[in-house]
C-alpha positions in Angstrom: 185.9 189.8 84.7 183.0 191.1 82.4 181.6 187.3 82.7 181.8 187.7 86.4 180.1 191.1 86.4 177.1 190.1 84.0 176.5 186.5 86.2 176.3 189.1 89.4 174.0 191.4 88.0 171.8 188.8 87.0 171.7 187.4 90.2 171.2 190.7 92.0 168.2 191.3 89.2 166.8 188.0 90.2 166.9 188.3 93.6 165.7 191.8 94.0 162.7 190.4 91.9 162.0 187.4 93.9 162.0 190.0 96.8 159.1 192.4 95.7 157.0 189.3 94.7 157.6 187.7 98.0 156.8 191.0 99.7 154.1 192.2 97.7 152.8 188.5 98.4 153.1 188.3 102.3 151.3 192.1 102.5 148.5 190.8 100.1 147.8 187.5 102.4 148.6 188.6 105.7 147.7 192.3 105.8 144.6 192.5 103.2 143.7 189.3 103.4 143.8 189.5 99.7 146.4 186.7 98.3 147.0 187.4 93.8 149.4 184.3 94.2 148.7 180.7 95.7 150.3 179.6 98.2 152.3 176.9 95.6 153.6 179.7 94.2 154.7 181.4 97.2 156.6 178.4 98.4 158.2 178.3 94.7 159.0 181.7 95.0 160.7 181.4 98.2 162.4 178.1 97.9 164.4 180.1 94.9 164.9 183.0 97.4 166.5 180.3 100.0 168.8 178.8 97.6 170.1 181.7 95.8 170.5 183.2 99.9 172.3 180.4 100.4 174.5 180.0 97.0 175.5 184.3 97.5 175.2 185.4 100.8 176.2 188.9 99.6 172.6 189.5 98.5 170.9 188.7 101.8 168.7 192.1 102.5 167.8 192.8 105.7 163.5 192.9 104.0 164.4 189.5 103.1 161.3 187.1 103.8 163.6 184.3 104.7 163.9 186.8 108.2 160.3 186.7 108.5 158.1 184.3 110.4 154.6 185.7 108.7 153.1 188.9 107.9 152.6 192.5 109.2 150.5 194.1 111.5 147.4 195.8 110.3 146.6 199.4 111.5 143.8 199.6 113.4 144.2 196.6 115.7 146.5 196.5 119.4 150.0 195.4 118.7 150.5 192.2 120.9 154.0 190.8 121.6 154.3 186.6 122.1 156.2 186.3 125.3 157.3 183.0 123.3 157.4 183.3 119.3 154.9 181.5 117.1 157.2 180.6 114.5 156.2 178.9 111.1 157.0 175.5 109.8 159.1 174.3 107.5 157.7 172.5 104.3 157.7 168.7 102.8 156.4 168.4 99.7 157.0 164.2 98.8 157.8 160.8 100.5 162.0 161.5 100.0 161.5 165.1 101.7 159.6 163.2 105.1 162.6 160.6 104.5 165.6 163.2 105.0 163.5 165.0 107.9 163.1 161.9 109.7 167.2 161.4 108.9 168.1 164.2 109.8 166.4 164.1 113.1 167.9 160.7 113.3 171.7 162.3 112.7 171.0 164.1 116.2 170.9 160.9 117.8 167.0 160.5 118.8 164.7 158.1 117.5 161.2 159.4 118.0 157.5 158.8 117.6 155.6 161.5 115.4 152.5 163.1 115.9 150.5 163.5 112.9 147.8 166.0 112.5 145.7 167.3 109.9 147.0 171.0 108.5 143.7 173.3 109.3 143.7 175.6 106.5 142.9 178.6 109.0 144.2 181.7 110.7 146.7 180.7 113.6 145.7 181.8 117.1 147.1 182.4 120.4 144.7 182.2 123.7 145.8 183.4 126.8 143.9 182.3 129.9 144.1 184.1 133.7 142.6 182.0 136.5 141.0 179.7 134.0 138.9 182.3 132.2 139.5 183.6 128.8 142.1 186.8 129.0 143.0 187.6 125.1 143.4 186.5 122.0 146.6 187.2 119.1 147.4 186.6 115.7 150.6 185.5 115.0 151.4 188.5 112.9 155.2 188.4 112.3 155.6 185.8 114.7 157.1 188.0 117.3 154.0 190.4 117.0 151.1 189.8 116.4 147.4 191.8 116.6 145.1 191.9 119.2 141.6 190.0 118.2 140.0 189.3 121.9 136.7 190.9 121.2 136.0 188.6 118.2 137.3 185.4 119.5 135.0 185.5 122.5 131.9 185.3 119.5 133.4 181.6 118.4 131.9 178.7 120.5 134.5 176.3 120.3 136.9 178.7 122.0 135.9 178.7 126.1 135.4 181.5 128.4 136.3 179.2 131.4 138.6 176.4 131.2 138.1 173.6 133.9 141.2 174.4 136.1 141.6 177.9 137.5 145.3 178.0 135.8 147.1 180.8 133.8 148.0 179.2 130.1 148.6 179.8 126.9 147.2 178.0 124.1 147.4 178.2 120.2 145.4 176.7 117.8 143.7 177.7 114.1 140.5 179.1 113.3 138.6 178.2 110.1 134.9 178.2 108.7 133.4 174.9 107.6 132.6 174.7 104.0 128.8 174.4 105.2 129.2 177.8 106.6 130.6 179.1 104.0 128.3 177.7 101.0 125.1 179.2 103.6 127.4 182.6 103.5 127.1 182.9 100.2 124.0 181.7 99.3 122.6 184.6 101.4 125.2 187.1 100.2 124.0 185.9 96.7 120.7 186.6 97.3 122.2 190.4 99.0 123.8 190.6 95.6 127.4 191.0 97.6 130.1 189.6 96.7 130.9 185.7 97.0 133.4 184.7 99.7 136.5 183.7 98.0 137.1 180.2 99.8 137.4 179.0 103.9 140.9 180.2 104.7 140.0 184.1 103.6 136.8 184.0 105.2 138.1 183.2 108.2 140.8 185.5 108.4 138.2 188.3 106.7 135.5 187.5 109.6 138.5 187.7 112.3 139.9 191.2 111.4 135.9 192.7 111.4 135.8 195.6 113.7 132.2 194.8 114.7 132.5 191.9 116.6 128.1 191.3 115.3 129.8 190.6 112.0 132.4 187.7 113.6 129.5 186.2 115.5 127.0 185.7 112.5 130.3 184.1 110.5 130.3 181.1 113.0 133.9 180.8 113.4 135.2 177.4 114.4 139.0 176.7 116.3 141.1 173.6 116.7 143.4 174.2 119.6 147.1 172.1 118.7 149.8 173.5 120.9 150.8 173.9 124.2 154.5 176.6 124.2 155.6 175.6 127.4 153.9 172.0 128.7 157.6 171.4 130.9 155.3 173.7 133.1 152.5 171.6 133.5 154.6 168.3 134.1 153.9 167.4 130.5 156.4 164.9 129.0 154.6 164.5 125.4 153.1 166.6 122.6 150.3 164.0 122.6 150.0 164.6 126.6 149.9 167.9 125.4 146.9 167.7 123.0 145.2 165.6 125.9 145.5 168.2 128.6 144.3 171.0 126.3 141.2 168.7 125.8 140.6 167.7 129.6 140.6 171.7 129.8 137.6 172.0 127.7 139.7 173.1 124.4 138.3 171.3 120.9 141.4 169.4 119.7 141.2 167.2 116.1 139.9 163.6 116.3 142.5 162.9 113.5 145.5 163.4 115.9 147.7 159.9 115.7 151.1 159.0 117.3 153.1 157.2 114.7 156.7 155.3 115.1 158.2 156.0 111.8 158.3 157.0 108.4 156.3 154.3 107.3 153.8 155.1 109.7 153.5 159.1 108.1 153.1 157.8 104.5 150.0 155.8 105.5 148.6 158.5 107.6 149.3 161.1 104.9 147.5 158.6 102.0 144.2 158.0 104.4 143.5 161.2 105.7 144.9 163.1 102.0 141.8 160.1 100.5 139.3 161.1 102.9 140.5 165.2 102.6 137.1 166.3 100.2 134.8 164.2 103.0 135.9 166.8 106.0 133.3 169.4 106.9 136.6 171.9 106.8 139.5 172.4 104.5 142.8 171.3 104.9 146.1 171.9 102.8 148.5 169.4 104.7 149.7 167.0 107.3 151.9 168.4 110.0 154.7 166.1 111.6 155.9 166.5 115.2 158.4 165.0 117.1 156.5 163.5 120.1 158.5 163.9 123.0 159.4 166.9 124.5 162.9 166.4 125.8 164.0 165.2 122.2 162.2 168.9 120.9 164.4 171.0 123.2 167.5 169.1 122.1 166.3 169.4 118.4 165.8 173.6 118.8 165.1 175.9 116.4 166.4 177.8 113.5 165.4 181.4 113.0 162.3 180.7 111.6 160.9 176.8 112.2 161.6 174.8 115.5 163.4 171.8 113.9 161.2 168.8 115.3 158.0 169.7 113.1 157.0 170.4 109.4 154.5 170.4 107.4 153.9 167.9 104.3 151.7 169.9 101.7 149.1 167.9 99.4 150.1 167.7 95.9 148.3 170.1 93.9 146.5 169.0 91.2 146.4 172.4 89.0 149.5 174.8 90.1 150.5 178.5 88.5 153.7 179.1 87.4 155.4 181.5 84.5 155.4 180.6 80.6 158.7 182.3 79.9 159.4 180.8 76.5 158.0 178.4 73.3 160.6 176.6 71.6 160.1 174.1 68.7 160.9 170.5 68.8 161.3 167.9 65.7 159.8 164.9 66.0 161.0 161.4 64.3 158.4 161.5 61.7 159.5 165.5 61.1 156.0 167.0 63.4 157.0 170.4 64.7 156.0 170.6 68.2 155.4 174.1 70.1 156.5 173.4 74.2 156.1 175.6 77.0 159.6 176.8 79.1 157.8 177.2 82.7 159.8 178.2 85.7 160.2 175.4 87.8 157.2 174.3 89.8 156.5 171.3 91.7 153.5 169.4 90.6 152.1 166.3 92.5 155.4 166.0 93.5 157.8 166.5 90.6 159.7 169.5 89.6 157.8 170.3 86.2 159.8 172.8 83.8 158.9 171.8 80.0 155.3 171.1 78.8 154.1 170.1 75.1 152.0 172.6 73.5 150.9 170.3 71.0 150.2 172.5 67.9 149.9 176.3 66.6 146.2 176.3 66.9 146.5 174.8 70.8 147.9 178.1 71.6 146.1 180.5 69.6 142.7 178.7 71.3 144.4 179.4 74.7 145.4 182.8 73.9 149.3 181.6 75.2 151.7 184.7 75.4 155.4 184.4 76.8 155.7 185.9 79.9 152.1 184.8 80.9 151.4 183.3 84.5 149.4 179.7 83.0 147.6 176.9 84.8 149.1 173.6 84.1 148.1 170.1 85.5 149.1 166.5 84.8 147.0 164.7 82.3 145.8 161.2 83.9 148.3 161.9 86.5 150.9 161.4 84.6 152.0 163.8 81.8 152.2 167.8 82.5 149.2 169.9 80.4 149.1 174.0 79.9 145.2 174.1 80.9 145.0 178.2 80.1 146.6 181.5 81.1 146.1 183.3 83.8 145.1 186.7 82.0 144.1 189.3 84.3 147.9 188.9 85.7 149.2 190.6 82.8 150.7 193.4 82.7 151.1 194.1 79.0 155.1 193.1 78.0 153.9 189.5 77.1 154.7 188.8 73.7 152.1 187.0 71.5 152.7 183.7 69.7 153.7 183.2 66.1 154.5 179.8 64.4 157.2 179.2 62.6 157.6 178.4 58.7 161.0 176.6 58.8 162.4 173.9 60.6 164.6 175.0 63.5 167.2 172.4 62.9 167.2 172.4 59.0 165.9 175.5 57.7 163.6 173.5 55.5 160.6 175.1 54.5 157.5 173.2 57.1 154.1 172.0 55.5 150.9 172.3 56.5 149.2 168.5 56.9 146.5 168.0 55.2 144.1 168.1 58.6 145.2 172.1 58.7 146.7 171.7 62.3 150.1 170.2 62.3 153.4 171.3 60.8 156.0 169.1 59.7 159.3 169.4 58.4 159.5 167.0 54.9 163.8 166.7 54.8 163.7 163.1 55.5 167.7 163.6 55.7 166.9 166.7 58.8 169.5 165.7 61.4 166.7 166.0 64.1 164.8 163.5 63.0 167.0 161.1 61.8 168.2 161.7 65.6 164.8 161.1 67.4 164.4 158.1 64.6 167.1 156.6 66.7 166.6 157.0 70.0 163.0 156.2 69.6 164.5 152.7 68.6 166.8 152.2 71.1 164.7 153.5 74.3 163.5 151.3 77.0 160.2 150.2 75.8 161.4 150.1 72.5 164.6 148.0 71.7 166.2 148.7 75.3 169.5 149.1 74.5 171.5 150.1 77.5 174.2 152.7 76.8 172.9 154.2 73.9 171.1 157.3 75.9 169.9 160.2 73.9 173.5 162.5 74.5 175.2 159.7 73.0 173.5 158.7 70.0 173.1 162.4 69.4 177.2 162.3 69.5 177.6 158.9 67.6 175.4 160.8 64.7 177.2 163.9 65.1 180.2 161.9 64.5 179.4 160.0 61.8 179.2 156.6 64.0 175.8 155.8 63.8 173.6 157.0 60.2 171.1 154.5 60.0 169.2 151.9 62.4 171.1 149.4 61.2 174.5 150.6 61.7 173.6 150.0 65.4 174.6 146.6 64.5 177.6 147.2 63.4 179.4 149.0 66.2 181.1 145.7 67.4 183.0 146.1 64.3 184.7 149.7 65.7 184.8 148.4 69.4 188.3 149.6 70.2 187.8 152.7 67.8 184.7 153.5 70.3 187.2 152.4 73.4 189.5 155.4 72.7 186.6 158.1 72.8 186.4 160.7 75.5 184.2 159.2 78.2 184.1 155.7 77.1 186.3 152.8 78.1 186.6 149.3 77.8 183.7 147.7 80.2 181.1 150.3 79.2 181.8 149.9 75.1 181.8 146.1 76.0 178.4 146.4 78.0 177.1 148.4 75.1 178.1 145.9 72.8 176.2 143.1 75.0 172.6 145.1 75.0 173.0 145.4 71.5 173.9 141.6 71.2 170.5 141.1 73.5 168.1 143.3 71.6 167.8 140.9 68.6 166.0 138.5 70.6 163.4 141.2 71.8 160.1 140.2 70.9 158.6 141.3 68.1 156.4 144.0 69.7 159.2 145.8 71.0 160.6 146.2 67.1 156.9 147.0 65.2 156.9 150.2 68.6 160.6 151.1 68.2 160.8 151.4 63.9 158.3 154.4 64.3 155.1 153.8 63.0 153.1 156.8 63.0 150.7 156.6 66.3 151.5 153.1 67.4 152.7 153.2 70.8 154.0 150.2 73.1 150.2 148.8 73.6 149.3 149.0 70.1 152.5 147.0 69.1 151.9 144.5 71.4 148.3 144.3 70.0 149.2 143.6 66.7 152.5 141.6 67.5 149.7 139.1 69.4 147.6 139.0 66.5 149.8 138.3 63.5 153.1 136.1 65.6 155.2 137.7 62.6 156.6 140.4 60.9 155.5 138.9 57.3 152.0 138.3 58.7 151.7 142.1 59.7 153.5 143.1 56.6 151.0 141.2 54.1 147.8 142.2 55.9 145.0 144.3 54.3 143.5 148.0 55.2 140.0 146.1 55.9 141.6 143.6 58.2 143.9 146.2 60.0 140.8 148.6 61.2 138.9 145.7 62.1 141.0 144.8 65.4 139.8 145.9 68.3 141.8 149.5 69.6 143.6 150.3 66.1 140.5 151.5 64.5 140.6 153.5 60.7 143.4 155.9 61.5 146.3 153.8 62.8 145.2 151.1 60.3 146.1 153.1 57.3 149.5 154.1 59.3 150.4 151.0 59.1 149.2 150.0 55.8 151.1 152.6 54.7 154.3 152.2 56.5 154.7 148.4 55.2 153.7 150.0 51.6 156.9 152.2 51.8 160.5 150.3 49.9 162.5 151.7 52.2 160.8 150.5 55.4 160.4 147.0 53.9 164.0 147.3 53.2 165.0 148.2 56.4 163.1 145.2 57.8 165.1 142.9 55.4 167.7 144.5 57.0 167.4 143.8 60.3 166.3 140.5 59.6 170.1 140.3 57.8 171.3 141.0 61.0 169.9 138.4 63.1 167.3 140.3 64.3 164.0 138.1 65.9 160.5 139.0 64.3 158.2 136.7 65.5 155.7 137.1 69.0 157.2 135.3 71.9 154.6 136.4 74.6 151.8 134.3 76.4 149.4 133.7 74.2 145.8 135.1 75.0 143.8 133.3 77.8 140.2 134.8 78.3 139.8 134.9 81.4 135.9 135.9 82.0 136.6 138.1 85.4 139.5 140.0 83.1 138.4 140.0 79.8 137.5 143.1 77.9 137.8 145.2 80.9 139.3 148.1 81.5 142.2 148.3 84.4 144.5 150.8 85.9 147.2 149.7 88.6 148.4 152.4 90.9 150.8 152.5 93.7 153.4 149.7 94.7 152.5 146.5 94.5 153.9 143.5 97.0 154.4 140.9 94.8 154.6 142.1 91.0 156.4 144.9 88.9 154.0 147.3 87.4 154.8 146.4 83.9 154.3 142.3 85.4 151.0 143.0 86.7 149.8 144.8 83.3 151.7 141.5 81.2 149.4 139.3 83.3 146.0 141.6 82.8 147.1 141.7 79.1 147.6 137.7 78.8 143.9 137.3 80.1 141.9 139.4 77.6 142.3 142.3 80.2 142.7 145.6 79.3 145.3 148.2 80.9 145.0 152.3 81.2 147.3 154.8 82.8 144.6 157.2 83.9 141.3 156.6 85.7 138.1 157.9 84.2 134.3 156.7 83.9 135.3 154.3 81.6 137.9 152.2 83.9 136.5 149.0 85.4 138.8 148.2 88.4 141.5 150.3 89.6 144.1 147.7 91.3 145.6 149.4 94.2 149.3 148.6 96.0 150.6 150.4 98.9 150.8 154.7 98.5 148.2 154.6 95.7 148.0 158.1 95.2 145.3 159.9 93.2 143.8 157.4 91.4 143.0 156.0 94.1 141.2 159.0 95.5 139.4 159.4 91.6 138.6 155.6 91.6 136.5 156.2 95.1 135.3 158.9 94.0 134.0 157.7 90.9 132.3 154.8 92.3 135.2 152.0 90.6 135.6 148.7 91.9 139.2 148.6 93.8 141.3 145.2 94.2 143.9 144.4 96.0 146.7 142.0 94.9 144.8 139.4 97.1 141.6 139.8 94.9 143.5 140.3 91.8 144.5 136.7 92.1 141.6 135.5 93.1 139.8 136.4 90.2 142.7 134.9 88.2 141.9 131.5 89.5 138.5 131.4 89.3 138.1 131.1 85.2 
């Protein structure tokens, strides 16, 4: 019972703390126009607040946001009420999230077109219109009420005073400044020595809640008008009809608006407009998705808070916040202690991010890293998650400051200093950890790829006194059935095992120099050196001099190697291996220099039509080519498949040639 009670009160603690953030948040941004949080962590924040809602309804408060639609009401303005709510939309955040939306409108039994339109980062609107001329103008507020901004709407020139059809209607759009307003804004408030308007989205909202309608005027507001509540009224069959009759009326609707027939359809207009997103003259944060016909919307409905045939698909950010709440150490295979940042869970560029490396005691101290500290982080060439710095004006003095340890977490063994001053290592060569990480560096997929043999297990099989040593990998067929009678195993997965053990000796040799754990040589560098010396004796007899000469090993990872092949036990574990049957010679494509591939520089990025990823790199590789995971001023050609993503986006804007698969082999066959 004390379990139960403890679990509940954490859960009640958690909860009432997501609540005063999310409150404290929506007050900030809606009511002060004053936001401490980005929206990425807002959605974070509540998505928690949903789930844990949903996991105990016995927590649900009546304050809860989840019974919001938006914000509060300011004092000072008219209260308005929507005679139909302006509700909010639900969120998307990657390609499998649009996927289950489109299911699970599917699941209902329609089978729509969308309508996709750029997200306005704004300030939603409602216009009302008597007779055709221009009666008032709402915020959404909480989405039931909202405030009363007529006098400063009338100031924007997008908006009419007289639409062309003397009909009563109600319109709702978004109003935003153009980021060539705003940069002339604050050039002249520069020069006023006031302070700089904080981005598009507050200066909007800030110019629309200005008492003095002069101010509004001089902020040259601009609106795109994107929804019609009730177009049964006008005849209207379509959102798209919709978005034309508001036009015909004299309303400014997006040029960007597209009816799509599928998912397929989204994704592309998502990756064009999200590459052309810094072009705009405004900002936006999103795509929104709507079901196109009207009919198939009322059947759809509404929850409480998002009608059920729209939502919004978010850009990826590029640099979120989140919370460092711990540093633990890690042991490498070569005994480096590694400091890594516990985050609470964020999405980054659509992946749920949680752990980041911290790379070294004085990587923190030059970031001034404290636990309990909100911290940037972004992916490094798109790819691997970075702390970039902490966030410190949003502490509140209980962080606690970092300290490296002296012993190894695992071991106890005292840790040593390396002789560059930055790095700690643990120097048992029998600590469990790294003995551990030895192996399943071996046995991972661009290593030796041995199926079966996933971390947990080889962890166990160590644990257990199964597996010491690299080469008692190769002798597990000799205590198949005693591996058949162990908890979670049986007969067909111990034989499978057996098999991609059986298969890995004929790996070629650059998958064995990468998975026996030479300091600093990673998969490209093996295969380097795997081309240039065919076999293991070759690599194992050659000098320092001749080492740093090959192009991309340089001084460094020349004496790593040197050194590793100068160590008895590594030579004896090759003689080993080679006991055991296992292949050390090159059995790649030799090198063809191909003079449009050669000695260039070439990242591939999104899916490709007729090759794998690692294919496509193989073939780049075999003509002198050179391949990169992240782009940069020093990339050549960036190959581009279908959903490219950012690199895409960095290869534009950094002026790189782009291929396409067609051109790729097209500059293969002209050698």
């Amino acid at each position: 019972m004390n379990i139960l009670r403890n679990y509940g009160d954490i859960m009640q603690e958690r909860y009432d703390e997501l609540l005063n953030i999310l409150n404290k948040a929506n007050y900030e941004y809606h009511v002060l126009d004053n936001p401490t949080i980005t929206d990425q962590e807002y959605d974070k924040y509540l998505r928690e607040l949903i789930d844990l809602e949903i996991a105990h309804p016995e927590l649900a408060r009546p304050d809860s946001p989840t019974n919001k639609i938006g914000g509060e009401v300011i004092e000072g303005f008219e209260k308005v009420r929507h005679d139909i709510p302006m509700l909010s939309l639900s969120n998307v955040f990657n390609e499998s999230e649009i996927i289950n939306f489109d299911d699970r409108i599917k699941k209902e039994g329609e089978n729509p077109n969308y309508v996709c339109e750029l997200k306005i980062d704004g300030l939603s609107v409602s216009l009302k219109y008597k007779n055709g001329l221009f009666f008032s103008a709402a915020t959404r507020g909480d989405g039931v009420v909202g405030e009363n901004i007529t006098h400063n709407v009338k100031t924007i020139r997008s908006i009419p005073l007289k639409i062309n059809k003397a009909i009563d209607i109600e319109v709702r759009g978004e109003i935003f400044m153009s980021k060539k307003t705003l940069k002339s804004l604050n050039e002249l408030r520069e020069k006023e020595g006031l302070p700089l308007l904080q981005n598009c989205r507050n200066a909007a909202a800030g110019s629309i809640r200005q008492l003095d309608s002069k101010i509004a005027e001089q902020r040259k507001l601009d609106a795109f008008i994107y929804h019609l509540p009730n177009p049964e009224d006008y005849g209207i069959k379509t959102h798209y009809e919709a978005l034309e009759f508001m036009k015909s009326l004299g309303f400014k609707t997006n040029p960007n608006n597209k009816i799509v027939s599928d998912v397929k359809g989204i994704i592309e207009y998502i990756n064009e407009k999200g590459s052309l997103r810094e072009s705009l003259p405004y900002d936006i944060d999103g795509v929104v998705i709507k079901v196109n016909e009207i009919d198939a919307q009322k059947r759809l409905g509404y929850t409480a808070k998002y009608p059920k045939w729209a939502t919004a698909y978010k850009f990826p950010a590029t640099e979120v916040l989140t919370k460092l709440t711990d540093i633990i150490f890690t042991v490498g295979r070569t005994g480096l202690i590694t400091p890594n940042a516990v985050l609470e869970p964020v999405i980054l560029q659509g992946s749920t991010i949680r752990r980041a490396t911290l790379h070294n005691e004085q990587y923190v101290l030059e970031k001034d890293l404290r636990i309990g500290d909100i911290v940037s982080i972004r992916k490094a060439g798109d790819v691997i998650p970075e702390v970039v710095n902490s966030v410190t004006e949003r502490r509140n003095g209980n962080e606690i400051a970092f300290v490296m340890i002296k012993k190894c977490p695992i071991c106890g063994s005292d840790l040593v200093l390396s002789k560059s001053g930055i790095d700690y290592f643990c120097t048992n060569d029998n600590c469990p950890k790294r003995n551990i990480e030895a192996l399943i560096h071996y046995v991972e997929r661009k290593a030796m790829n041995i199926d079966g043999l996933g971390e947990r297990i080889v962890e166990d099989f160590y644990n257990m006194k199964i597996i010491n040593t690299i080469e008692d990998i190769y002798s597990l067929n000799e205590r198949k059935q005693e591996l058949i009678e162990l908890e979670g195993f049986g007969e067909k997965s111990v034989s499978n095992l057996l098999e991609s053990i059986e298969k890995s000796k004929t790996n070629s040799l650059e998958r064995l120099i990468y998975g026996i754990g030479i300091s600093g040589i990673g998969e490209k560098n093996a295969k380097i050196l795997a081309k240039k010396y065919i076999n293991i004796d070759n690599l194992i007899n050659a000098s320092l001099e001749e080492l740093i000469e090959i192009k991309d090993i340089g001084p460094i990872l020349a004496k790593n190697v040197y050194d590793f092949f100068r160590d008895s036990h590594n030579i004896l574990l090759i003689n080993n291996l080679k006991k055991l049957g296992i292949n050390m010679q090159y059995k790649g494509e030799v090198i063809t220099e191909n003079p449009n591939i050669v000695n260039k520089k070439f990242v591939v990025t999104g899916t490709l039509s007729n090759y794998g990823r690692d294919e496509i790199k193989s073939i780049i590789e075999n003509n002198g080519g050179i391949t990169s995971e992240s782009v940069s001023k020093k990339t050549d050609v960036v190959i581009v498949g279908e959903n490219p993503g950012s690199k895409y986006d960095k290869a534009r804007e950094l002026g790189i040639e782009i291929w396409d698969e067609q051109k790729l082999e097209e500059m293969l066959t002209l050698s």
